[in-house]
C-alpha positions, 0 to 999 in steps of 0.5 A: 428705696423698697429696702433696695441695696443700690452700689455706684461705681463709675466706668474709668474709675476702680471697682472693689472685689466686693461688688466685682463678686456681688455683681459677677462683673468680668471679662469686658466689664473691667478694664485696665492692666489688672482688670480693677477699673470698671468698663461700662455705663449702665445699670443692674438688678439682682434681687434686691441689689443695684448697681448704678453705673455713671458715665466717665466724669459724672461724679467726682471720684470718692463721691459717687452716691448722688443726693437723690434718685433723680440721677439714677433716673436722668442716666436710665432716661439717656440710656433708653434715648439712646438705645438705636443709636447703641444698637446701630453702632454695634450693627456698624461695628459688627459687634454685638459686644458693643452693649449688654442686655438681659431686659427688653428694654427697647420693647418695653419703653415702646409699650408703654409708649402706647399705654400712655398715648392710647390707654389700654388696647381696644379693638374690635374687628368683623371677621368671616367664617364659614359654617352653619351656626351663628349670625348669617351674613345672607348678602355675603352667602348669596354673593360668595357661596355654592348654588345647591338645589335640594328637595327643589329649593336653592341653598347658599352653602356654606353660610357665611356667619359674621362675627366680632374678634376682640381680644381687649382682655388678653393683650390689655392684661399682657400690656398690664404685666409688662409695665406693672413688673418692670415698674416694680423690678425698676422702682428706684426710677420709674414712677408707681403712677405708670401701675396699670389697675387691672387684674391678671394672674401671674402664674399665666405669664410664667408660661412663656410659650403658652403667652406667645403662642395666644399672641401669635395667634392674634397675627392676621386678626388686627388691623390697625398699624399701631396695634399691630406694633403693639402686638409686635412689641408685646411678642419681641418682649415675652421671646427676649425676657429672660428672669423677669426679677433681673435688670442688666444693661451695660453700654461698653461704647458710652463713647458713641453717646456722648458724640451724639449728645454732644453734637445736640447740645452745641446746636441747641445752646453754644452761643460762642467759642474760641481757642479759651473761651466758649459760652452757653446759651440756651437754644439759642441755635447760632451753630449747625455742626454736623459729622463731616467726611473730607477727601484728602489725597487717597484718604478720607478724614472724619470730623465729629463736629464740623461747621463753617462760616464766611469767617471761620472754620470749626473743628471740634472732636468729642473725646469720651474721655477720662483724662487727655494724656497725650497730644492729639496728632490727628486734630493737629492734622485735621487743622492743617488740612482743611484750614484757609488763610482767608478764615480763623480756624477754632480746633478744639476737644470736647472733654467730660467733666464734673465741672466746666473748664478750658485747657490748653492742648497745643500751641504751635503760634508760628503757623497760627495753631491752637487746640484748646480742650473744652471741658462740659459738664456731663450731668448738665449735657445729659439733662439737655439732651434727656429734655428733648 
């Protein structure tokens, strides 16, 4: 991969000394009574070394590397899906800490959305100005400028000159530089057919401030929405880069993505589910869960995945975890809140996995409660909801 050294760790599980050094991770990147398990999803560049980060349960422990890049590539596509979602997670939590970022990553996908929709930028606008030289409009003079008598002839003035503002080149070749630079720092995942053939001088670009301010200045001169985006997206991404030769995104709150995901998935593609079975059928659509808010008493639960029918009532918390060690009180509770002597109640916990199997959580047959975990496979999750 471009001589490129690529190291995989997996969050929940244990990073040597070797790549803790070799990647500067610390602080809330690792986790666990001696801080040697790693805390993130996400991806690093630094130089000619990468860090691939998968989430809890992708692969087995001991076998981390991956038979080819398009792994690397389906977590960076998840990642990126997901970026809103992580951002208003953190806004909600009023934590900024949620994720970890040196690239704008966020700007940089939405122009090369453009780019693939509407090719290179191009417009061209009338614009008006006042003086004495260039292309009079006499319609426009006549109608807008003072009435002067000299040497008894009237004069319009000033003259309103019209003329074309077009900056195609300077925002195609800001368009160029940021999806040629981030598709060669990102190689191992993005593709070369992204390369935009034009010419520009990088030296220009190391100029920051002087980028910026030529982007400003174009503020009030484009008039279409979806260029004004791009003019938007091109600004955000030149104030928020920091070294253009590294990557970082760290995502410390996988947790909200895999609810969000899991939520997709089950709609799209459980065809049944019961306390030691589920089965999967693509979009076959049978089930509408949604995240469900119910008032009990002078308190408030939350249900991620919640759906009821004339005959049962569905129950199901994704646990973003590495392993269930202890028994879930608040699922048990859950159940005996909101269930209904007239409907069958299926409770469960959706657990990631590298291999799909059911487990038993809890048991209580007396008063008819049974809380089973339903292991998924996360990479089978990730391309589902990476398609869509």
């Amino acid at each position: 991969m471009n001589n490129k050294s690529i190291h995989y760790i997996q969050e929940g599980l244990h990073v040597s000394k070797k790549i803790k050094e070799k990647f500067q991770l610390e602080g809330r990147d690792l986790t666990g009574n001696d801080s040697s398990k790693c805390n993130f999803t996400g991806l690093v560049v630094k130089g000619q070394n990468i860090l691939i980060s998968w989430p809890k349960k992708f692969h087995t422990p001991g076998n981390l590397e991956p038979d080819s890049n398009e792994d690397i590539k389906l977590l960076f596509d998840i990642l990126v899906k997901y970026l809103d979602l992580t951002e208003e997670c953190a806004m909600n939590e009023d934590d900024k800490n949620l994720f970890q970022d040196s690239y704008p990553l966020k700007s940089f996908q939405n122009i090369l959305q453009y780019y693939r929709k509407y090719g290179l930028y191009r417009e061209e606008n009338n614009i008006e100005t006042k003086g004495y030289s260039g292309k009079i409009d006499w319609k426009k003079t006549m109608a807008k400028s003072n009435k002067v008598i000299s040497k008894g002839k009237l004069l319009y003035l000033p003259f309103i000159i019209k003329d074309k503002f077009s900056e195609n080149v300077f925002i195609s070749e800001c368009m160029a530089y940021v999806i040629n630079e981030t598709t060669e720092l990102l190689s191992f995942i993005l593709p070369k057919r992204e390369y935009i053939d034009l010419e520009y001088n990088k030296d220009v670009f190391l100029n920051r401030d002087f980028v910026l301010s030529k982007l400003q200045s174009f503020k009030g001169k484009i008039f279409k929405d979806i260029n004004k985006k791009l003019l938007h997206d091109l600004i955000t991404f030149f104030e928020q880069l920091g070294n253009p030769s590294e990557f970082k995104y760290k995502n410390y709150y996988f947790s909200s993505i895999w609810e969000d995901m899991i939520g997709e998935y089950l709609n799209r593609n459980l065809f049944y589910i019961d306390t030691d079975k589920h089965e999967i059928k693509k979009n076959c659509k049978i089930f509408n869960f949604g995240k469900r808010r119910f008032g009990v008493g002078n308190r408030e639960i939350e249900v991620d995945h919640y759906f009821e029918t004339d005959t049962h009532i569905y129950i199901l918390d994704s646990k973003y975890y590495q392993s269930v060690q202890e028994l879930n009180y608040k699922q048990i509770a859950y159940d005996y809140f909101l269930r209904n002597e007239e409907k069958v109640v299926i409770n469960a916990l959706i657990v990631p996995n590298h291999i799909a199997e059911i487990k038993n959580h809890f048991a209580y047959v007396k008063d008819n409660l049974f809380i089973s975990e339903h292991y998924l496979v996360v990479r089978d999750i990730m391309r589902d909801c990476a398609r869509k």
